[in-house]
C-alpha positions as semicolon CSV with decimal commas, in nm:
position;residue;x (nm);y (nm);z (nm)
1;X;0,000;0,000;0,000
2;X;0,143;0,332;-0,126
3;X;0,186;0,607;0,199
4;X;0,096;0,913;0,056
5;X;0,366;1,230;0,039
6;X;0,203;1,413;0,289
7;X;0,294;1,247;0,534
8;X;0,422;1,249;0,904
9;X;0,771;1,262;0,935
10;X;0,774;1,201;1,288
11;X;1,025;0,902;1,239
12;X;1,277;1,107;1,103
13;X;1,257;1,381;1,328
14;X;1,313;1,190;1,635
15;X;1,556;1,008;1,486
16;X;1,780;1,353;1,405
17;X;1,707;1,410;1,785
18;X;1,806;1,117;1,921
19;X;2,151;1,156;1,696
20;X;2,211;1,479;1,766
21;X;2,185;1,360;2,109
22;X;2,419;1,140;2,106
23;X;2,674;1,351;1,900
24;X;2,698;1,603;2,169
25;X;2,760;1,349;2,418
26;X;3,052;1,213;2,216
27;X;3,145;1,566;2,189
28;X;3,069;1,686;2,594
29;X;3,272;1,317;2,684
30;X;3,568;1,421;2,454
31;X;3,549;1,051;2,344
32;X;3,632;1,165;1,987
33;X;3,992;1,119;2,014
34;X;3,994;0,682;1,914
35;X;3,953;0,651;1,560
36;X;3,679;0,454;1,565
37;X;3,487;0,740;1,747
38;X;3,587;1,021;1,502
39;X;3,462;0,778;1,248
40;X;3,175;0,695;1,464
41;X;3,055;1,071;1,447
42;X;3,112;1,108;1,059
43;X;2,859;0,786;1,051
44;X;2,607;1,023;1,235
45;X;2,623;1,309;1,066
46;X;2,612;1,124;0,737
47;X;2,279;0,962;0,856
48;X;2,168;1,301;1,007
49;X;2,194;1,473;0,647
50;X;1,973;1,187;0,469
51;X;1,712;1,191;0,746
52;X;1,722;1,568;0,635
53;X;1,782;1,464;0,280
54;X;1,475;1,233;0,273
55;X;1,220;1,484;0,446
56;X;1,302;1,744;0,162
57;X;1,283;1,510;-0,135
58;X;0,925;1,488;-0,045
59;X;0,848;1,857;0,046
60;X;0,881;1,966;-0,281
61;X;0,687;1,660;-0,476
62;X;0,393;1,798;-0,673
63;X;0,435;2,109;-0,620
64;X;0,409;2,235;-0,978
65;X;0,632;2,545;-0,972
66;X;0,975;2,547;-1,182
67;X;1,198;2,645;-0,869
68;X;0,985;2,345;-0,666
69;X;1,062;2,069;-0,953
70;X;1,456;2,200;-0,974
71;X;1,474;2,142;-0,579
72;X;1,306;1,798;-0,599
73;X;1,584;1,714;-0,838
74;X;1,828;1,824;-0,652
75;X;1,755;1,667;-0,306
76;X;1,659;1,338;-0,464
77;X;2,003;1,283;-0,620
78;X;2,168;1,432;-0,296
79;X;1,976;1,109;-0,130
80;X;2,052;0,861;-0,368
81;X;2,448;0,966;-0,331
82;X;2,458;1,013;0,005
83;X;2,316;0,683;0,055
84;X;2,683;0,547;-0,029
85;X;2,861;0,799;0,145
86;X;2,690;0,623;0,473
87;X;2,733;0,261;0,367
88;X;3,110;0,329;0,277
89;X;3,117;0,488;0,673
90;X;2,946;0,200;0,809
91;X;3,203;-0,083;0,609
92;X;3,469;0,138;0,735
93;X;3,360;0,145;1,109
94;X;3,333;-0,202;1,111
95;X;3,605;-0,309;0,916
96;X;3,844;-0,099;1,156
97;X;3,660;-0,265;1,455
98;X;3,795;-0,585;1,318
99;X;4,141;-0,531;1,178
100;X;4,220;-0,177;1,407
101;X;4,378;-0,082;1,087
102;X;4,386;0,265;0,905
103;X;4,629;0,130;0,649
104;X;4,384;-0,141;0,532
105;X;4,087;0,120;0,486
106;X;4,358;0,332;0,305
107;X;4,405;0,050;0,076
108;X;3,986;-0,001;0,066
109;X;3,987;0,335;-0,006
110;X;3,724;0,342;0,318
111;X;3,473;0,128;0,104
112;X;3,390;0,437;-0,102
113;X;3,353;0,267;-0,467
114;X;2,995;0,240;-0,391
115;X;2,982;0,650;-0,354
116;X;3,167;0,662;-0,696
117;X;2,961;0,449;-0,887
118;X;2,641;0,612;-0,750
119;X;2,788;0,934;-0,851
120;X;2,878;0,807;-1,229
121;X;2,472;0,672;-1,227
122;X;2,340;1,028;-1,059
123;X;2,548;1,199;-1,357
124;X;2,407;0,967;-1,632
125;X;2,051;1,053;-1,511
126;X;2,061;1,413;-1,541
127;X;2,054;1,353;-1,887
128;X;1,862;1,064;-1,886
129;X;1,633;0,937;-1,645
130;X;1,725;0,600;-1,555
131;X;1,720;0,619;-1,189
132;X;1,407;0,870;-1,145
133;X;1,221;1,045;-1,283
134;X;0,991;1,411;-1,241
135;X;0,596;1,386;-1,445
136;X;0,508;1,730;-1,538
137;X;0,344;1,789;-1,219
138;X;0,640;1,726;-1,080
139;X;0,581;1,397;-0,912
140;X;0,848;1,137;-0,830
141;X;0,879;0,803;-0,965
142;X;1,155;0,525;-0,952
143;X;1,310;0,445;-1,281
144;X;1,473;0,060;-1,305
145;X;1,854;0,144;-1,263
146;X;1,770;0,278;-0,888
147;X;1,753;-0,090;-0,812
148;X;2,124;-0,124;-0,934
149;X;2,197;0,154;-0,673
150;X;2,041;-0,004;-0,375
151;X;2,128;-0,358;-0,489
152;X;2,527;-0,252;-0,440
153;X;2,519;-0,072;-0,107
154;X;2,309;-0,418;-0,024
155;X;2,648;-0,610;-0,160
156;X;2,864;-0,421;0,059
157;X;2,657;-0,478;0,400
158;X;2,648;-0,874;0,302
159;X;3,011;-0,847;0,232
160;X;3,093;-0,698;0,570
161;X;2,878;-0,939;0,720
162;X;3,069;-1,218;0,604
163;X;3,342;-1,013;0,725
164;X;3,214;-1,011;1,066
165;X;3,159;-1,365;1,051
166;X;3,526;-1,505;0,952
167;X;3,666;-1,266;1,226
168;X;3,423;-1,296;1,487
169;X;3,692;-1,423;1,739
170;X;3,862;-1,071;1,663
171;X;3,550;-0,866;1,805
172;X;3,539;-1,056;2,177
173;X;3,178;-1,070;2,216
174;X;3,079;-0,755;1,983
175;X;2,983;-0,983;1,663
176;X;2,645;-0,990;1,773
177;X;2,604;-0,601;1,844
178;X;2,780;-0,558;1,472
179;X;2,548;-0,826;1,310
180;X;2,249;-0,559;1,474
181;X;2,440;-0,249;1,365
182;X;2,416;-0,384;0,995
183;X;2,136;-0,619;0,956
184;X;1,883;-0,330;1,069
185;X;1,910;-0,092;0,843
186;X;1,909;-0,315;0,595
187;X;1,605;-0,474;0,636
188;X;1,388;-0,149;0,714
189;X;1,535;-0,079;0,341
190;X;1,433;-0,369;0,209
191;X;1,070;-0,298;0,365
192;X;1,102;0,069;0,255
193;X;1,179;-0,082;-0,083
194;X;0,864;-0,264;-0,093
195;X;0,629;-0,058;0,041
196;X;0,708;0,282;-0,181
197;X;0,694;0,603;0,032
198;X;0,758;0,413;0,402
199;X;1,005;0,639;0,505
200;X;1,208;0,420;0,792
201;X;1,523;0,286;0,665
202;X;1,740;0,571;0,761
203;X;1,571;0,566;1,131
204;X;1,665;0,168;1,115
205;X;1,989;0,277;1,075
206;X;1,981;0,577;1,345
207;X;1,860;0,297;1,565
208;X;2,155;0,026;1,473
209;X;2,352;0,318;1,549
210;X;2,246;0,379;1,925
211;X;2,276;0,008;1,990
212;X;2,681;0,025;1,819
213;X;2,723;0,311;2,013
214;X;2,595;0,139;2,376
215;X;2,819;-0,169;2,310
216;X;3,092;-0,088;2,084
217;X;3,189;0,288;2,190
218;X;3,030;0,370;2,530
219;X;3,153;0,060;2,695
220;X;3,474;0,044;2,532
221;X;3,805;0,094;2,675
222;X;3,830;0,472;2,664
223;X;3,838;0,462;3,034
224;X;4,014;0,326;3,302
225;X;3,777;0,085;3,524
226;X;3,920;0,179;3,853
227;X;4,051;0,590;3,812
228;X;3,776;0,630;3,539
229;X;4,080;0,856;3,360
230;X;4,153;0,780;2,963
231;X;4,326;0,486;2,941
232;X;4,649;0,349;2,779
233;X;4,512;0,250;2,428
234;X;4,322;0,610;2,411
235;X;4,592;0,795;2,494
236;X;4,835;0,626;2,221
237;X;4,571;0,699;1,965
238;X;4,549;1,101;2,042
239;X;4,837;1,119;2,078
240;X;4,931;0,928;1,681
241;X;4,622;1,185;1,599
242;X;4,799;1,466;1,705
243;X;5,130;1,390;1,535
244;X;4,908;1,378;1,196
245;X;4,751;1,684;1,256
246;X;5,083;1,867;1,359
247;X;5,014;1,984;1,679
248;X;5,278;2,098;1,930
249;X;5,255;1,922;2,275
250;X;5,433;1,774;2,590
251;X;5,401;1,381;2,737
252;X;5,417;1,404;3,098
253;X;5,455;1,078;3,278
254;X;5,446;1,012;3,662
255;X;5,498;0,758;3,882
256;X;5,458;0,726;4,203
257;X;5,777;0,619;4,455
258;X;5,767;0,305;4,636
259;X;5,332;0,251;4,579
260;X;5,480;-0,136;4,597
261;X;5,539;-0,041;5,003
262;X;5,178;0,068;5,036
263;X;5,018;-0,257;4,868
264;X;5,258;-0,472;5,114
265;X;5,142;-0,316;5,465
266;X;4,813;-0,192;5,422
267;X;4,696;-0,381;5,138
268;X;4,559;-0,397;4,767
269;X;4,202;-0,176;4,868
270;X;4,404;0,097;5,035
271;X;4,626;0,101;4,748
272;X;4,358;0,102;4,514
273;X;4,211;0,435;4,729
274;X;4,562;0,569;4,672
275;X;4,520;0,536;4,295
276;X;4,174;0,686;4,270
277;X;4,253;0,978;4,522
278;X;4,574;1,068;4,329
279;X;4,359;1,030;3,998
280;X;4,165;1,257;4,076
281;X;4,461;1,549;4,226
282;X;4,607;1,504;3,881
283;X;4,265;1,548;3,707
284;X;4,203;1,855;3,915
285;X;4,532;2,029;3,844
286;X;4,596;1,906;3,476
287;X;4,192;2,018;3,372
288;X;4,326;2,279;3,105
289;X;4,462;2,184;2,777
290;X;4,545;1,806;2,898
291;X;4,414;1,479;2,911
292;X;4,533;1,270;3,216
293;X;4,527;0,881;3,190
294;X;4,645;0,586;3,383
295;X;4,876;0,417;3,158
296;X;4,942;0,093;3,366
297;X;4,928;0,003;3,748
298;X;5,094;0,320;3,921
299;X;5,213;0,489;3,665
300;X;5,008;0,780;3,476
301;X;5,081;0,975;3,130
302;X;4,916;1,350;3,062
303;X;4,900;1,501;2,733
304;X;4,884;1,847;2,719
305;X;4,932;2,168;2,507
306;X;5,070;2,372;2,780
307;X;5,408;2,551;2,821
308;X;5,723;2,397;3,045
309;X;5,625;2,687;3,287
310;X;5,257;2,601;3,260
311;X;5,346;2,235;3,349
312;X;5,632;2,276;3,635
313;X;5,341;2,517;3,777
314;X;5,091;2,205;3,743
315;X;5,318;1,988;3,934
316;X;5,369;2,219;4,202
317;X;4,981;2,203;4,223
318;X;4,941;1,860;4,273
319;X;5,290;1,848;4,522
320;X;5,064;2,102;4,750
321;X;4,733;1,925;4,680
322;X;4,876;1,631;4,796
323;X;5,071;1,754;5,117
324;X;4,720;1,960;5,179
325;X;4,507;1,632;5,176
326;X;4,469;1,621;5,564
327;X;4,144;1,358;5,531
328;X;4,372;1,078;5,412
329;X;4,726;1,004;5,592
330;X;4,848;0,778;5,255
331;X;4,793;1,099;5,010
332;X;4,940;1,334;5,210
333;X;5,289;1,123;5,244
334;X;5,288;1,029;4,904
335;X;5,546;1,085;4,655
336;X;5,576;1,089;4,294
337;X;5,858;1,120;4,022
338;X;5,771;1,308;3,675
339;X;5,930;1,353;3,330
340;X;5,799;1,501;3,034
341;X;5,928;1,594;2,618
342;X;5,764;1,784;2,381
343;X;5,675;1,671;2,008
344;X;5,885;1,919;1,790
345;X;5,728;2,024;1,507
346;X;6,106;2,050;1,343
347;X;6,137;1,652;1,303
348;X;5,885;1,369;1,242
349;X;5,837;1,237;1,624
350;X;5,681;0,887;1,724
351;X;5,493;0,795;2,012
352;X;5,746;0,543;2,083
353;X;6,014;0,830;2,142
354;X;5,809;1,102;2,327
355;X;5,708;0,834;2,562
356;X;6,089;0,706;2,638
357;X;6,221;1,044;2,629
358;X;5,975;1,143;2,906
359;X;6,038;0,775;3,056
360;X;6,400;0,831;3,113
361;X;6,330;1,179;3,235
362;X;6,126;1,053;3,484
363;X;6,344;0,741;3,609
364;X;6,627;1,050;3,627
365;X;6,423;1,224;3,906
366;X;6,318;0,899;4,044
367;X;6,668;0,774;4,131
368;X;6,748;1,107;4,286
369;X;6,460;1,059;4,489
370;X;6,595;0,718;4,619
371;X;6,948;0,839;4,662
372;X;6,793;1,118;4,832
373;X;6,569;0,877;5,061
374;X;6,892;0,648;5,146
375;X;7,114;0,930;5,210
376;X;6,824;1,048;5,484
377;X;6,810;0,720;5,609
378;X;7,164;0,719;5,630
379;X;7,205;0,997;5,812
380;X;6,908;0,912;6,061
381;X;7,170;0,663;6,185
């Protein structure tokens, strides 16, 4: 049964909620520093501009004006592109959920042939119609080759399902939520296929988007269990993003001096408290320009886009924070041992180097600290 034009688009607009929803959460969370997030986000506002995208290609059907009919052009064959600028997105996302590989979607050229080919078609039928079509009242109707167009963005989602399925020991328990993510939106566009003028594949896919999100990015591992800062595998991917982009900035990594003694007498609880207490000094003092993780047991790296004077004057923060916390004897005794390096914008810098450079900085100041602790003890005698 055909739905006339006139419709509600209710479904759409809550959908476009719901995502812009979600978008500024990404955003307010700063979760878009992963690569999988930042191409998480692109996936919503591609979706965003078709649930847009299919509202207007039906505003202006009918309407019998020559400014009307040149719009419903227009917005159609924005839709029918668009479509594989979202399914390339979506073979992307999950293909680097798989693989955790930018070089392979390099290669794949991020799944984009659909995009071109629909292009080539979209081209073709502004000379002739073989995809759609506008009567002289300026009413839509499919044309035969718009099957070709949804029949190869239906390829690539059965291609990346059998891609989910040969590497479903990869994904750890996420197959499932992936199989979701992709199977609904393509069957609400098989039903909207059907049943001409059912507007709901799009909010199938805003949908399979939500669920993704809840079990692919909200629960991933962009945060520390215990400290709840950014963790290890986070931090190694802003920081790789940064590099790219060419952005100057300092790796500051502390430790904290002789944590081992504080697990052995009072045990592994009051050593966690330790953790989460100084987690949250460092959080307080580095909150500008910096993200603070825990990189691994008692040991914690902070990016940040702040001066040497700006940073020594951080670290002086958290040594008086810490001497300051009367409410918890452990804090207030405890002692840490920093180093940091910048990434020079002179010479190409890895990861791998910034982190040792600041490493060795840090085990510099951390010896002192010993020698400094034995010669005490020493002269206690």
């Amino acid at each position: 049964m055909m739905i006339l034009a006139s419709q509600d688009f209710s479904l759409n607009i809550f959908s476009s909620i719901l995502l812009i929803v979600l978008l500024i959460s990404m955003f307010s969370k700063r979760e878009l520093y992963r690569f999988s997030s930042r191409l998480f986000a692109h996936i919503i506002v591609a979706i965003l501009l078709l649930l847009v995208l299919e509202i207007l290609s039906w505003v202006f059907d009918g309407i019998q004006t020559s400014s009307a009919r040149n719009l419903n052009f227009i917005f159609n064959t924005l839709f029918f592109v668009s479509s594989g600028v979202v399914a390339g997105l979506f073979a992307s996302y999950v293909d680097y959920i798989v693989f955790k590989s930018k070089e392979r979607l390099l290669k794949r050229l991020y799944y984009m042939h659909v995009f071109i080919i629909l292009i080539i078609l979209a081209i073709i039928n502004c000379f002739t119609p073989i995809l759609f079509s506008l009567s002289e009242e300026n009413l839509y109707s499919r044309e035969p080759w718009i099957l070709l167009g949804l029949g190869l963005i239906g390829i690539l989602m059965v291609v990346v399902l059998i891609s989910v399925y040969q590497n479903r020991k990869r994904l750890q328990g996420k197959a499932i939520t992936i199989y979701i993510f992709v199977l609904l939106p393509f069957i609400t566009a098989v039903l909207q296929m059907v049943t001409y003028g059912l507007l709901i594949m799009w909010s199938g896919m805003a949908i399979g988007v939500v669920i993704a999100y809840i079990f692919t990015e909200n629960i991933s591992t962009s945060k520390d269990y215990l400290t709840k800062l950014r963790t290890r595998l986070m931090i190694v991917e802003y920081v790789e993003r940064l590099i790219e982009k060419k952005t100057e900035f300092a790796v500051i990594m502390i430790d904290l001096d002789d944590y081992k003694s504080i697990n052995d007498e009072f045990g592994h609880s009051e050593g966690d408290k330790v953790l989460v207490s100084f987690s949250d000094v460092l959080s307080k003092c580095f909150h500008l320009n910096s993200v603070v993780s825990r990189f691994g047991g008692d040991e914690f790296v902070i990016i940040s886009k702040s001066t040497e004077n700006e940073i020594l004057s951080n670290i002086k923060k958290v040594e008086d924070a810490l001497s300051n916390y009367d409410s918890y004897p452990l804090i207030k005794d405890l002692k840490f041992s920093y180093g940091y390096s910048f990434n020079s914008l002179d010479k190409i810098t890895s990861i791998d180097s910034l982190l040792d450079d600041a490493d060795r900085n840090m085990y510099q100041l951390k010896s002192e600290h010993k020698n400094l602790k034995r010669r005490k003890s020493d002269s206690a005698k």
